[in-house]
Backbone as JSON, one array per atom type, in Angstrom:
{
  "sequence": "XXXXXXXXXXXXXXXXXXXXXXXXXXXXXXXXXXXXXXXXXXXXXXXXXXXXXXXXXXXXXXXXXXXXXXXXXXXXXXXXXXXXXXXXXXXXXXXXXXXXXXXXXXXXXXXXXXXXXX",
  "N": [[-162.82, 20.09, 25.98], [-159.2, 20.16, 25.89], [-157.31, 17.0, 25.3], [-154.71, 15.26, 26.79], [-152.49, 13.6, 24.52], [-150.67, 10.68, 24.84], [-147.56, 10.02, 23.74], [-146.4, 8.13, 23.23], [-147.9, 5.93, 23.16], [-150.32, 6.06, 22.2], [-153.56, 5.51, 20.69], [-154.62, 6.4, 18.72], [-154.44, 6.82, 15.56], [-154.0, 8.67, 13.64], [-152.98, 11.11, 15.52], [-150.33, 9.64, 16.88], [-149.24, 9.32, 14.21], [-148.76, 11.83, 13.29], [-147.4, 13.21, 15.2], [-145.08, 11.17, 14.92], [-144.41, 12.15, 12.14], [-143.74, 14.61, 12.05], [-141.57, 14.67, 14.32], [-139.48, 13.38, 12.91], [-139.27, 15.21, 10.29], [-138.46, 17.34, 11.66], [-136.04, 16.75, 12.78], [-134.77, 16.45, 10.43], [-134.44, 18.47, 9.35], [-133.69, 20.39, 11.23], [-131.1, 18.82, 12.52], [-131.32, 17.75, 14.86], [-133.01, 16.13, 17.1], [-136.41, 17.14, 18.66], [-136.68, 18.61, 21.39], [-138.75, 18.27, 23.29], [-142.06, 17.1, 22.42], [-145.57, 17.26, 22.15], [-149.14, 15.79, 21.55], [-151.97, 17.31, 21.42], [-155.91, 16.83, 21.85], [-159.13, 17.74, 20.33], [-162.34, 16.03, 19.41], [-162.32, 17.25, 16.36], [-159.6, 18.83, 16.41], [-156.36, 19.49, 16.69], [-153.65, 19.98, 17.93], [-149.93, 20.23, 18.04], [-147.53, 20.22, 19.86], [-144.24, 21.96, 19.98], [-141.23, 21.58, 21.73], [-138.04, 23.35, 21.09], [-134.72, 23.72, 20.72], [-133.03, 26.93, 21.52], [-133.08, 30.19, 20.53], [-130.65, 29.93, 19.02], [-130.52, 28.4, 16.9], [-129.18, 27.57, 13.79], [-130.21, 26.98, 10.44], [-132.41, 29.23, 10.93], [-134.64, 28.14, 13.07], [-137.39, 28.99, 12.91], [-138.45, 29.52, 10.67], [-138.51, 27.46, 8.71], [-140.5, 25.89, 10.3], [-142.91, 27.13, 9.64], [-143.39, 26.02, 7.4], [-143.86, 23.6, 7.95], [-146.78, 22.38, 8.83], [-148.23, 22.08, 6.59], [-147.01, 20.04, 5.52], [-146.61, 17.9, 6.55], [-149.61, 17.48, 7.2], [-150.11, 16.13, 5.05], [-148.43, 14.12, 4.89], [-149.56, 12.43, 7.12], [-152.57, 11.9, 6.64], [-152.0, 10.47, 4.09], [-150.43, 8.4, 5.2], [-152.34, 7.4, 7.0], [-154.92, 7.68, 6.34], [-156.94, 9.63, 6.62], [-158.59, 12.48, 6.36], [-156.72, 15.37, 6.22], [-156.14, 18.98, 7.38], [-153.53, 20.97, 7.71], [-152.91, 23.97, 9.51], [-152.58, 27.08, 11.65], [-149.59, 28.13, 12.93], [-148.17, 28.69, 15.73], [-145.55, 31.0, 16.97], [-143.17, 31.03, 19.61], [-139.89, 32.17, 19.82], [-138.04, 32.65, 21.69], [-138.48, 31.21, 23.83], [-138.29, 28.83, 22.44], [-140.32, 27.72, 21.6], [-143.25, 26.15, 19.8], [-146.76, 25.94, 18.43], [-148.62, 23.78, 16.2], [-151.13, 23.74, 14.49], [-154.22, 21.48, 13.73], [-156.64, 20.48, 11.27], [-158.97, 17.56, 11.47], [-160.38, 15.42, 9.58], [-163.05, 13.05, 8.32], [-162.37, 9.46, 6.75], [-160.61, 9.38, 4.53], [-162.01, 9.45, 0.79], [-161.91, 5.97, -0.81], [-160.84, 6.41, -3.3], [-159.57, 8.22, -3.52], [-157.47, 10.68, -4.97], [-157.14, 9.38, -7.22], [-157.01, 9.5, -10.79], [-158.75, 8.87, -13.49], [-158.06, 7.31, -16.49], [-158.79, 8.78, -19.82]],
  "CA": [[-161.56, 20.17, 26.67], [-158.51, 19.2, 25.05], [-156.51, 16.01, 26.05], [-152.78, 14.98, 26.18], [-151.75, 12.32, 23.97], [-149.33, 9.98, 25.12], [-147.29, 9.83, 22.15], [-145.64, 5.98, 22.64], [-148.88, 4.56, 23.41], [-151.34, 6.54, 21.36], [-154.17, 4.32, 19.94], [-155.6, 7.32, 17.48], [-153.16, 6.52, 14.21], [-153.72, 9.97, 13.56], [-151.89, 11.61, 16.58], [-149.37, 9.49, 16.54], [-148.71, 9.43, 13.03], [-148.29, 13.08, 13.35], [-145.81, 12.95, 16.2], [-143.73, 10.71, 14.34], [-144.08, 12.79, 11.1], [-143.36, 16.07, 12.48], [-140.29, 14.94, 15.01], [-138.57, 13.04, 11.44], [-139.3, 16.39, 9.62], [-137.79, 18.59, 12.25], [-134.9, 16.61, 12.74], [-134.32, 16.49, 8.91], [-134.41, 20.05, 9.17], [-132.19, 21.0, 12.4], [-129.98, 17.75, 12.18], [-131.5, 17.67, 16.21], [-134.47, 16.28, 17.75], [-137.2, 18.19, 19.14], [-136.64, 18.94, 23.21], [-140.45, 17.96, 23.7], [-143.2, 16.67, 21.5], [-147.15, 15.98, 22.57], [-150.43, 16.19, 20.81], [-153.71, 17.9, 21.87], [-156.82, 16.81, 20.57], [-160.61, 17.84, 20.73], [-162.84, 16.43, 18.55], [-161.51, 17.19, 15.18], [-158.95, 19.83, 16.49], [-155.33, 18.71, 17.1], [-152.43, 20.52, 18.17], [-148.9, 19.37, 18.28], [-146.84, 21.33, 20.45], [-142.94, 21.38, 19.85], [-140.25, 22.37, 22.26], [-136.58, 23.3, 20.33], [-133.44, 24.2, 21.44], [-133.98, 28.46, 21.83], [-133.16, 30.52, 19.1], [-129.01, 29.99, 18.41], [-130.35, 27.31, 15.78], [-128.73, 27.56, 12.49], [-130.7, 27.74, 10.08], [-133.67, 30.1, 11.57], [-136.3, 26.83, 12.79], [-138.85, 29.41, 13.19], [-138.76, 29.77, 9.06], [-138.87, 26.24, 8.15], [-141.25, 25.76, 10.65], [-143.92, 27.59, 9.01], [-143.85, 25.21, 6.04], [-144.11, 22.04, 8.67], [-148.07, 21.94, 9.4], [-148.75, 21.51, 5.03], [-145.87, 18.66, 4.82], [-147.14, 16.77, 8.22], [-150.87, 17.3, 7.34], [-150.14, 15.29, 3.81], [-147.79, 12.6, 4.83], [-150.25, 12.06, 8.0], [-152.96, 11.5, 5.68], [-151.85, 9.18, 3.14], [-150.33, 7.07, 6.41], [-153.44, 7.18, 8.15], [-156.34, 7.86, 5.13], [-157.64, 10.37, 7.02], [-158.52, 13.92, 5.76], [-156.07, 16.11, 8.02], [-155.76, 19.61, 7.23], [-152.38, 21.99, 8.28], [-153.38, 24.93, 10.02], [-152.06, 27.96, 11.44], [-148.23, 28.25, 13.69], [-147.46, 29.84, 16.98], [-144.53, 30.6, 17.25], [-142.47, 31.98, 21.08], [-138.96, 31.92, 19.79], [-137.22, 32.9, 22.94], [-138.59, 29.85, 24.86], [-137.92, 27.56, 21.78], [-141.66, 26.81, 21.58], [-144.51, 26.1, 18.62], [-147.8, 25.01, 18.26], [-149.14, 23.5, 14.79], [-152.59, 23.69, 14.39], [-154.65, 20.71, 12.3], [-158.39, 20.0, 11.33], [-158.6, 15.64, 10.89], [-161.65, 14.94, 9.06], [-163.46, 11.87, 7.9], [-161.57, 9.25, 5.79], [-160.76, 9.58, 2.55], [-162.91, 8.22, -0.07], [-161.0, 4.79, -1.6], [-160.4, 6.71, -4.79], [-159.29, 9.98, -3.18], [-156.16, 11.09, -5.27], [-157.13, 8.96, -8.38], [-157.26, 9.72, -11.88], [-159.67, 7.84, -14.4], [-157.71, 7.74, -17.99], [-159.97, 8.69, -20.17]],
  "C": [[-160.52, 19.36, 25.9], [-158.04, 17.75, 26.01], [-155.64, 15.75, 25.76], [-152.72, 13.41, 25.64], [-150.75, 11.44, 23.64], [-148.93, 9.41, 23.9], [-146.62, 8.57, 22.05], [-146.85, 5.25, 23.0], [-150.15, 5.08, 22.76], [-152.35, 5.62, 20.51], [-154.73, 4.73, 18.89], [-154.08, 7.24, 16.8], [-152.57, 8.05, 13.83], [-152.64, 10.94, 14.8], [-150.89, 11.24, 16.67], [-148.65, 9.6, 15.47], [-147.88, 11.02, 12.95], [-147.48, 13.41, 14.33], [-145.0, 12.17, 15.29], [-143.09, 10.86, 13.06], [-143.65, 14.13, 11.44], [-142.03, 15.74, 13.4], [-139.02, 14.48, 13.54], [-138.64, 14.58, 10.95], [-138.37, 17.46, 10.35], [-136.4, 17.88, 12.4], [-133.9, 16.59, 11.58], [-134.02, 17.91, 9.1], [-133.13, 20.57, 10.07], [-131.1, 20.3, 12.69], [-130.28, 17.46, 14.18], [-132.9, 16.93, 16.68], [-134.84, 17.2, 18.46], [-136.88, 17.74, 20.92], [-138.01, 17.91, 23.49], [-141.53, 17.74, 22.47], [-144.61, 16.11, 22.28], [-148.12, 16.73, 21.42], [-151.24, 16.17, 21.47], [-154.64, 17.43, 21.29], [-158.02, 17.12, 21.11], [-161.09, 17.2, 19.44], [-161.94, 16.18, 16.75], [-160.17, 18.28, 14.79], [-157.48, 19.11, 16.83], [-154.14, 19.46, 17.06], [-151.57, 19.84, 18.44], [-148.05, 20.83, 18.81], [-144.85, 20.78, 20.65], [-142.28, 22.53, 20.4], [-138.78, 21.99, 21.67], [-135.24, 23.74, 20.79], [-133.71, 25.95, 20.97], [-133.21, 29.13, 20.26], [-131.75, 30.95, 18.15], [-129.07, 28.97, 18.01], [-129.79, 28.0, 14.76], [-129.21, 26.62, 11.21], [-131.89, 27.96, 11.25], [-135.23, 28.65, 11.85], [-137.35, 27.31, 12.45], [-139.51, 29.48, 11.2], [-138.94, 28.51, 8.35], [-140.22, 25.4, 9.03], [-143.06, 26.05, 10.38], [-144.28, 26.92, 7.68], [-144.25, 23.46, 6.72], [-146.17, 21.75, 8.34], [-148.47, 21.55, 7.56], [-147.94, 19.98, 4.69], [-146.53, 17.86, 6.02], [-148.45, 16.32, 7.71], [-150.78, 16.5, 5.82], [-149.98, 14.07, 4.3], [-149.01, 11.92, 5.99], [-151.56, 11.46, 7.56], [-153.24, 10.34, 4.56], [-151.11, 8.29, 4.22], [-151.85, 6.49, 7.05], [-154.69, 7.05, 7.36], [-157.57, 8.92, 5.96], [-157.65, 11.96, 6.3], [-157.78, 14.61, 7.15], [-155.59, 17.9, 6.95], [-154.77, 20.88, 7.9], [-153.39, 23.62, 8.59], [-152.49, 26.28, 10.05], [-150.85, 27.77, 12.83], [-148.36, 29.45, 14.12], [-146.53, 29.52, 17.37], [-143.83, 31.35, 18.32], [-140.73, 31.34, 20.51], [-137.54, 32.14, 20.71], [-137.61, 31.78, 23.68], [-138.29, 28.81, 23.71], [-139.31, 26.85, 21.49], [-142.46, 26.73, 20.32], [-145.18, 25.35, 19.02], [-148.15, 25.1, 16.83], [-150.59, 23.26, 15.01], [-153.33, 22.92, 13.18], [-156.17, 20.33, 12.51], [-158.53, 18.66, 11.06], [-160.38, 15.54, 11.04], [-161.67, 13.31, 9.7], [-161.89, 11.25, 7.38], [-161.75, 9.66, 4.76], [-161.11, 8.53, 1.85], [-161.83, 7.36, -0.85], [-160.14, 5.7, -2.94], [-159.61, 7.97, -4.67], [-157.77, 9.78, -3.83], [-155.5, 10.35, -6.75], [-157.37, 9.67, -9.46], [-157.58, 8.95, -12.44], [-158.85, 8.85, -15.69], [-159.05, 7.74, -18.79], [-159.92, 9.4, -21.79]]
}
């Protein structure tokens, strides 16, 4: 069963991290904050569900939105050292709604993202 994750008091780094990388990202994007922000999680499953103002944004959210869950599931990541991989976006653009879909591993091994000169 999933569960709601109170996003100002969240004690998993991961969930929050990703709430507070995904509402920066969208507001970079629409020059607005998001209406609504929570995170779902099972397990190693984690949805973030974002409500937007409906669909007389400028530019199109629903199109920059589809590049969110790869930029979130990085920065979330190297904040947190967790393996988090971006998933797949649903998007209801008449209610203003999305869900991002992410897989959050293990950590990452100490060295993850090194290069040995050689």
């Amino acid at each position: 069963m999933l569960r709601l994750v109170e996003t100002g008091r969240s004690s998993d780094a991961v969930d929050a991290a990703a709430i507070d990388v995904l509402r920066a990202l969208f507001e970079a994007i629409t020059g607005a904050p998001p209406r609504t922000l929570r995170a779902y999680r099972d397990d190693d499953a984690l949805l973030l569900l974002l409500r937007y103002e409906g669909p007389a944004t400028d530019p199109p959210v629903e199109i920059a939105l589809m590049a969110l869950p790869a930029l979130v599931a990085e920065a979330v990541a190297k904040r947190t050292g967790r393996n988090v991989v971006g998933g797949a976006v649903s998007l209801c653009a008449p209610k203003g709604l999305a869900v991002l879909a992410f897989s959050v591993g293990d950590e990452l091994p100490c060295d993850a993202g090194l290069r040995l000169a050689g």
